[in-house]
C-alpha positions in Angstrom: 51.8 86.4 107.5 54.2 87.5 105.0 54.6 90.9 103.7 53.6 89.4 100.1 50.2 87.7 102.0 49.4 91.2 103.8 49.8 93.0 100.3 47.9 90.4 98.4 45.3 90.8 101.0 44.9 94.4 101.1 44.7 94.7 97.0 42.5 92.1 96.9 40.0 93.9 99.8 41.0 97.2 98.0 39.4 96.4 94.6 36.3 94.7 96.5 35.8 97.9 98.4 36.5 100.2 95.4 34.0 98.4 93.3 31.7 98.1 96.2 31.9 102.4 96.6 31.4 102.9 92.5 27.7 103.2 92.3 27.3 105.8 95.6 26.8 109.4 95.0 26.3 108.8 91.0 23.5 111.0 89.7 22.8 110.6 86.0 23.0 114.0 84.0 20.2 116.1 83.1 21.6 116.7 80.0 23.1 114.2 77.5 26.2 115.6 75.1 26.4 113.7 72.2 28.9 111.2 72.5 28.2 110.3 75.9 26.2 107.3 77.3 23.7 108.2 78.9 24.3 106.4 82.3 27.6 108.4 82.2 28.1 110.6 85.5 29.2 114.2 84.9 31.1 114.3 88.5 32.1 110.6 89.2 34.6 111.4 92.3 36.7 108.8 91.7 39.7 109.9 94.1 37.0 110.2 97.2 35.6 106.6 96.0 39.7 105.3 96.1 40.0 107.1 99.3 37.0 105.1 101.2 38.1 101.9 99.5 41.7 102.2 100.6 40.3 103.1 104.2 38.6 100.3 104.1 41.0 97.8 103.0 43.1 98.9 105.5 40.9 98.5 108.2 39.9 95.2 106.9 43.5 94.1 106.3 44.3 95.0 110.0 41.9 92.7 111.1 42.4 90.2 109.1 46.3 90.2 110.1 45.0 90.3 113.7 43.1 87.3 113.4 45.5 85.2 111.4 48.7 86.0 113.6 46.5 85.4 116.8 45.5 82.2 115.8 42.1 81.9 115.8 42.5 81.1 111.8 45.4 78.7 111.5 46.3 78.8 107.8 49.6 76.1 108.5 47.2 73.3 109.0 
């Protein structure tokens, strides 16, 4: 695998596993300031929710790079 397949592989699993951590840990608020939906989060976490998707896309790019360059998946044919 290239260097442009392993980066088009880790943004692509990045921005699955960033969407896939959005909705943990969101409590809606208690109260509502006007202005504000009212599905809005007070406390999103955003940066812990980019961190575990860009663990994870790592991770997942490893293995995928493992499989590809070891064979098993021949992409040539």
């Amino acid at each position: 695998m290239s260097f442009f397949n392993v980066a088009l592989v880790f943004l692509i699993t990045w921005w699955l596993g960033f969407f896939l951590a959005l909705p943990f840990g969101v409590k809606a608020p208690d109260k509502v300031e006007p202005g504000h939906a009212s599905s809005a989060p007070p406390k999103p976490r955003l940066w812990i929710k980019a961190g575990a998707a860009t663990v994870i896309a790592a991770v997942l790019t490893v293995i995928i790079f493992v499989i590809v360059e070891s064979g098993w998946i021949n992409l040539r044919e």
